[in-house]
C-alpha positions in Angstrom: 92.5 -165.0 228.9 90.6 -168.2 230.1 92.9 -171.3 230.8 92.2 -173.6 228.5 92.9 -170.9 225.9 96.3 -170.7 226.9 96.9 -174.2 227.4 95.5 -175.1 223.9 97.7 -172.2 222.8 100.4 -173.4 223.9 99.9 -177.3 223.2 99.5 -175.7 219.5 102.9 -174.1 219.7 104.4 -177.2 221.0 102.7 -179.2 218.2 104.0 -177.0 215.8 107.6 -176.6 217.0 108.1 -180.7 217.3 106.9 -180.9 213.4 109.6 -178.7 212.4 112.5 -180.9 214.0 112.2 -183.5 210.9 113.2 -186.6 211.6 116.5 -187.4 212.9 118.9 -189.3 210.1 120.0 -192.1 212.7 116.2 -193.0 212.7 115.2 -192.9 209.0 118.4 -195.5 208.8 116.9 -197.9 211.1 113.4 -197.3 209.5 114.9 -198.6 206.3 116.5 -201.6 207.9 113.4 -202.7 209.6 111.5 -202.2 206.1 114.4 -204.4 204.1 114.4 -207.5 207.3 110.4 -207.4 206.7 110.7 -207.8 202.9 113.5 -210.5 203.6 111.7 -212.1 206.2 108.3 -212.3 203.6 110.3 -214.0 200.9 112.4 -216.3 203.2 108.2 -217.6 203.8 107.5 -217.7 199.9 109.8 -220.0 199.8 
């Protein structure tokens, strides 16, 4: 087996095993209070 095979085997592996995590709850909160200051922020400059 050459070496970049096995590295680009294994990178695909990786890939594939980080994908499958999801995403963590703590960070889809702090996601949503990022997106909800941005909105508040964008009508606080309507005004």
């Amino acid at each position: 087996m050459q070496p970049n095979a096995s590295i680009s085997r294994k990178l695909r592996e990786f890939y594939d095993a980080v994908q499958e995590e999801g995403i963590p709850d703590r960070f889809l909160e702090l996601l949503e209070r990022l997106e909800e200051a941005e909105k508040n922020a964008k009508s606080v400059k309507m005004k």
